[in-house]
N, C-alpha and C positions, 0 to 999 in steps of 0.2 A: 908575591903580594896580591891580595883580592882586590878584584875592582872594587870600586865605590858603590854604594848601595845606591839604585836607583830609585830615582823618586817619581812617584804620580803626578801626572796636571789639573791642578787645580786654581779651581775660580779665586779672580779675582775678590779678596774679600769684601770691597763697596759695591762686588756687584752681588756677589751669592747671597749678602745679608736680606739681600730685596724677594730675592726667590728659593721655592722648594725643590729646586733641581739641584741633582749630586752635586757633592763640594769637588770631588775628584773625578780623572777618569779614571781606566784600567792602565794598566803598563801597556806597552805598545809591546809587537810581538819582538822585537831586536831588545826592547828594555827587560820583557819574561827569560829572553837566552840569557843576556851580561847576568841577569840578577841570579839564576837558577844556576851559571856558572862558581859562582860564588861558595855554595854549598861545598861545603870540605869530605861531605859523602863520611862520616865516623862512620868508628864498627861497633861503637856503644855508643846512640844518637841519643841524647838528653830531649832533643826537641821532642821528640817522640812520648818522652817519661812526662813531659810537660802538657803534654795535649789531655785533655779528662776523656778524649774519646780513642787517643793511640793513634790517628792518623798516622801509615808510614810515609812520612814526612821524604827524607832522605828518595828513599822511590819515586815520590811522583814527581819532586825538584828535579831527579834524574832524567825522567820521560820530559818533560821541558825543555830540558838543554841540547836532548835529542830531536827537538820537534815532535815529541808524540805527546802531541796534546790531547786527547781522546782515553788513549790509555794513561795520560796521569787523573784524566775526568773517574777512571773507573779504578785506580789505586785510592783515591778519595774516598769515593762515594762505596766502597767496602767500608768504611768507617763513620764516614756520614753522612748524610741524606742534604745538607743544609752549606754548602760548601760556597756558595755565592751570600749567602748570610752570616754566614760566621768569618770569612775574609773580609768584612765590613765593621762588622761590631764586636768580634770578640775583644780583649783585653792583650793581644798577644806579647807585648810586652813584658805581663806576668805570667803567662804560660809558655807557650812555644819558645817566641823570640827571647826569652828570659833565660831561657835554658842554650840558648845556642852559644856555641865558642869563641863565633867570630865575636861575639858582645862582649868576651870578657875586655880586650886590649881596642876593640875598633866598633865597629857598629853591624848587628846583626843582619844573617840574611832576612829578606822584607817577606817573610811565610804566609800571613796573611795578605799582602798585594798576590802574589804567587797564586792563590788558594783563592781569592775570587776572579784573578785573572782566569784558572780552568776554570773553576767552576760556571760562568757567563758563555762560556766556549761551548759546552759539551755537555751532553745530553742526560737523564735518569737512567740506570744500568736498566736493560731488558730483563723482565725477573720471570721462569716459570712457577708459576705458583699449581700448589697440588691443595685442591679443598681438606681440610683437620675436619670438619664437623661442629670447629668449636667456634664462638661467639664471643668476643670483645669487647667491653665498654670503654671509649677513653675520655676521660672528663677534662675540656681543655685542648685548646688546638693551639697551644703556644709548642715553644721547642721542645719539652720534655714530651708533649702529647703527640706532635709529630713525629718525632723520633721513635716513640714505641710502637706509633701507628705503623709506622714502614716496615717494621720487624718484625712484628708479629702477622703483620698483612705477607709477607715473605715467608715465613713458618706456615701460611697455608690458612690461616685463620680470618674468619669474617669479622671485619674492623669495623668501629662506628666509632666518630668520634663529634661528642657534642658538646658547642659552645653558646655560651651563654648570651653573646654579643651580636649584631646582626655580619658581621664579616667574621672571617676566620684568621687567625696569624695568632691571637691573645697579641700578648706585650710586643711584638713585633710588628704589631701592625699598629696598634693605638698609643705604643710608649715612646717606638723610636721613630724619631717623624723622618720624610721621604728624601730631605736633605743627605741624612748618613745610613739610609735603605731603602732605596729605588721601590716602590710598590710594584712595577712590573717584576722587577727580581723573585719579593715575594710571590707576586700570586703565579711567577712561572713554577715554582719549589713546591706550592698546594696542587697544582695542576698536576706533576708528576705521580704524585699522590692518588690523585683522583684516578688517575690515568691505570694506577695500581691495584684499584677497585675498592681503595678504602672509600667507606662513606661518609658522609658530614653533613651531623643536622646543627641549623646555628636557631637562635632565639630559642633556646633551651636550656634554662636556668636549673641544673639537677639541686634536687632540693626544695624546688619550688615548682616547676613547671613537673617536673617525676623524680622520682624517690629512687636510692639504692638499692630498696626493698623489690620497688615495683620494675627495677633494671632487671635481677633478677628474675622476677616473675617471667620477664620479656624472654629469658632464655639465657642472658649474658651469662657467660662462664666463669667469666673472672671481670673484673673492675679493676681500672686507673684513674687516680683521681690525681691530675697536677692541673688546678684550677688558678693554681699564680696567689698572689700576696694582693688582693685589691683594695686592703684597707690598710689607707696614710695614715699616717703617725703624724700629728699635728702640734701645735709649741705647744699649747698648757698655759698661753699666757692672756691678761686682759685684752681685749680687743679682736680678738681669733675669728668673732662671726660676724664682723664689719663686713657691708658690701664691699667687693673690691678684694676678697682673701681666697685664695682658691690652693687646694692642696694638686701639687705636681701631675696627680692621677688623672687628676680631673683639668684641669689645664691642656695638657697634652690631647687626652681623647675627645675632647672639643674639636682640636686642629685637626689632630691626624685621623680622627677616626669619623667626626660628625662636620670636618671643612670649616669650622667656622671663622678661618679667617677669608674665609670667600662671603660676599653678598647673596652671591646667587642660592646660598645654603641658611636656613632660617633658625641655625645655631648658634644662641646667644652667648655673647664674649665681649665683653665690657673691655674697650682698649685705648688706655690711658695714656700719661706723657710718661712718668716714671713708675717702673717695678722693681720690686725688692726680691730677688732670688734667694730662699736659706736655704744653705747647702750647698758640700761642697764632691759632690760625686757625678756622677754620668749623668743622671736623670736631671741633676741642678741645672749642667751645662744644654743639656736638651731643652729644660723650660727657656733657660736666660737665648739660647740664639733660634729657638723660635717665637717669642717674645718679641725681638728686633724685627723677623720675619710678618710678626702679625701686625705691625706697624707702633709698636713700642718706643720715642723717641729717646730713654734715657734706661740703661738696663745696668742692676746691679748686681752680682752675684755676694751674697751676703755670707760670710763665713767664719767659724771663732778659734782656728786656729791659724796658722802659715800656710804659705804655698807649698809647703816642703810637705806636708800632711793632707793636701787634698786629696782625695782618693780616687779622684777622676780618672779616665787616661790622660796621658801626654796630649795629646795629639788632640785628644778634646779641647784642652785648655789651650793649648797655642791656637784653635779656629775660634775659639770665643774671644782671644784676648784680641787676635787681627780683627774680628769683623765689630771690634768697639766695644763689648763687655769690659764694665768696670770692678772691678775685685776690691771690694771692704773686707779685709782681714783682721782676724782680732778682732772679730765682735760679735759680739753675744747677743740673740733680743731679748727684750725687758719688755718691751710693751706696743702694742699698735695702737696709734692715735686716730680718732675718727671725729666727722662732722657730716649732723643730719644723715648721719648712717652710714656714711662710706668713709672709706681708708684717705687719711688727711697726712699722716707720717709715720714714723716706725723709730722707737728708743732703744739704742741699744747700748750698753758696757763696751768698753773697752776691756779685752783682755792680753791679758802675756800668760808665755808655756813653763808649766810647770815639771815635776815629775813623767814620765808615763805612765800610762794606763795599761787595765787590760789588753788593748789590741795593740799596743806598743807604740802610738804616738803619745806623745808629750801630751797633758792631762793641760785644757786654758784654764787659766786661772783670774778672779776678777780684778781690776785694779781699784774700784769706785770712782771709775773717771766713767762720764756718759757724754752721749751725741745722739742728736735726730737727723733723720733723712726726712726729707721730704721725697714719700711716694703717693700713688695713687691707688697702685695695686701688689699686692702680696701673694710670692707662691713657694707654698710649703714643701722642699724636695728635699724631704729627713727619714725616707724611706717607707716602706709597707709592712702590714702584718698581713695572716691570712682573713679571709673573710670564714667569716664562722657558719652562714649556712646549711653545705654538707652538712657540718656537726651537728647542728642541734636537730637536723631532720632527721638524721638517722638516727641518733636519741629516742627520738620522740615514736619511732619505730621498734625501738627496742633492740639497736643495732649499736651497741658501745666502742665505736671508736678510741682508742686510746690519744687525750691529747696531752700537753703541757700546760705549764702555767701559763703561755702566750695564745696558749691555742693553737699552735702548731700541730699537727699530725704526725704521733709518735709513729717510725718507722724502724724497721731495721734496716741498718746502713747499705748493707750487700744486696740484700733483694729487692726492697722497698715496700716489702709485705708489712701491714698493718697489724693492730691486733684481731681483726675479722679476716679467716681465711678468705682468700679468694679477693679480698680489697686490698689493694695496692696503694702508694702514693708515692710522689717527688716532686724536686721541682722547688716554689719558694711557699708552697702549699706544706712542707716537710722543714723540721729543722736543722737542717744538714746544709743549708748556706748556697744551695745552687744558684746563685744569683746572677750568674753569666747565663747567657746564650749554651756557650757549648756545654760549660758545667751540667746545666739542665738538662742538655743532651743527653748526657753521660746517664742522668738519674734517668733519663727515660729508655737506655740501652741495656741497663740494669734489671729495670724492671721489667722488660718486655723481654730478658732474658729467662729471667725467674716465671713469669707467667706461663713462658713456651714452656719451660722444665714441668711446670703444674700441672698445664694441661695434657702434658704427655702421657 
């Protein structure tokens, strides 16, 4: 019989809801041996087929249960660069842990506890690097930009990687607030980086501050562009630009990225008694439990199917639901209500599930029954498109990017080569669905594969 899966300590939830420090800690080192004992060690490891980046999982479980903690830092970190971030936020449940054995009849080994426990422990691998000659652009210092940056900066090649933001991370640093990713974690993970002699220029908007064209000109050999999805998708209904409505994106990079739930910081953030969260994914539960955090005294998470269909993690939803997030299921919006300009309440349908849909949950269906909430403030977390930018500068260059009807960045899947040689893309800038952390990873190891082959 397997021990029991251990568990992290984590804050009290009347008290975490007050502050930005981690909800968890790490396993304790006698909790990383029980939990790494666990591992059944296969000779065909699913968890492995489950990872987007191939982590050999089973190995560095291994070095753990042996005390080699160092050498499971450097079985990782062959595979990914980001190991104290991705044991924090990925999805593991649909990937790794998804795939593991013990999940079918009992409960999976904890791969991501495992995976930021080394990862916090143990250092960036020492790389020699041999100069290529060749020149890099990376568009983008979120995961897939970092990720390619490390690779091709290890292939020997001079990296630059430019963000548009005045910090570095992208979505990592401005989407997912410091509660479930330590900002020191991150900027130890860019530092390794730096350390690596990649470069990074930030407040440089490509597209507007410099052209693809004039990257080029600069020398750059090849170009990456995973510039992220920054434009929200919003309801479409009356009332949308009442004071008081703020779309997820921008909610979050208030807090996380410009402080504004601090005085001492002169970024404006309107914070009300009740908010209305639509949505029902990662980013939902991100606005609704830093909402509470920002002094929010009634927080709703607003969603129009079941529980059984939120797309959240687990693990998100059980810290939202302890730290007092209230879940309105079954309901649709219909309309925001306002006075004298600002958000006074929010109408919504009832619904019940119908049929499924394309993605395989149950299609809501209306009932014509309605209800108002009384909110004050409204945040849209129904996801992102890309921002169109790039595209139309390079256009307007005479550099025909291939996109879609959404405006996505047509790619090929295996390489992430564009229709312009030598331009690359991935990431949620491509429509290929990288919408994880590691997923993104993966499109940034891809590409930074196919780029080394190019420049070869």
């Amino acid at each position: 019989m397997a021990a029991e899966r251990q568990k992290q300590h984590e804050q009290d939830p009347m008290v975490r809801k007050t502050n930005f420090e981690a909800v968890e800690d790490n396993l304790t080192d006698e909790q990383a041996k029980l939990e790494a004992s666990r591992c059944l060690n296969c000779k065909n490891p699913q968890c492995v087929k489950g990872c987007p980046v191939n982590i050999n999982i089973p190995a560095f479980i291994h070095e753990v249960k042996e005390n080699n903690i160092e050498k499971a830092g450097e079985i990782i970190r062959q595979s990914s660069m980001l190991p104290s971030v991705c044991g924090r936020v990925c999805p593991q449940e649909r990937q790794c842990e998804g795939k593991c054995v013990l999940g079918i009849k009992g409960e999976s080994v904890a791969i991501g506890a495992l995976e930021r426990y080394v990862g916090d422990l143990t250092k960036a691998l020492e790389t020699t690097i041999t100069p290529s000659g060749k020149k890099v652009a990376i568009v983008g210092s979120g995961c897939a930009g970092i990720t390619a940056a490390a690779d091709l900066r290890k292939a020997g090649h001079d990296v630059t990687v430019f963000e548009a933001l005045h910090e570095f991370g992208g979505v990592l640093r401005y989407g997912i607030p410091p509660f479930r990713l330590p900002r020191t974690v991150l900027n130890r993970e860019l530092d390794a980086l730096k350390k690596m002699g990649v470069k990074f220029e930030k407040n440089v908007i490509v597209g507007k501050s410099i052209t693809l064209k004039q990257l080029e000109e600069d020398g750059f050999n090849a170009i990456f562009i995973c510039s992220g999805a920054g434009l929200p998708k919003m309801l479409g209904i009356a009332g949308e630009n009442l004071n008081g409505v703020y779309s997820a994106n921008e909610f979050l990079t208030r807090v996380n990225l410009m402080h504004a739930n601090d005085d001492k910081y002169p970024t404006p953030l309107r914070v009300g008694k009740k908010v209305a969260v639509i949505g029902g994914g990662n980013v939902a539960m991100d606005a609704a439990r830093t909402s509470l955090r920002a002094g929010f005294e009634e927080v709703h998470i607003v969603y129009r199917r079941t529980e059984a269909e939120l797309p959240a993690r687990k693990e998100e939803i059980r810290h939202a639901k302890e730290e007092g997030v209230i879940f309105d299921l079954l309901h649709a919006p219909v309309e925001i209500l306002g006075e004298d300009g600002y958000v006074k309440a929010m109408k919504f349908e009832i619904m019940e599930l119908g049929e499924p849909d394309e993605s395989g949950r149950r299609r809501p269906v209306g009932t014509g029954k309605y209800t108002t909430l009384d909110v004050d403030t409204v945040i849209v977390a129904l996801g992102t498109g890309p921002n169109p930018i790039i595209q139309k500068s390079a256009k307007s260059e005479g550099l025909e990017i291939d996109t879609d009807k959404k405006g996505y960045i047509v790619i090929n899947g295996e390489t992430g080569e564009t229709s312009i040689k030598k331009i690359f893309a991935g990431g949620d800038v491509a429509p290929t669905g990288e919408s994880t952390a590691i997923n993104a990873m993966g499109a940034g190891k891809r590409a930074a594969k196919a780029i080394n082959e190019l420049l070869k």
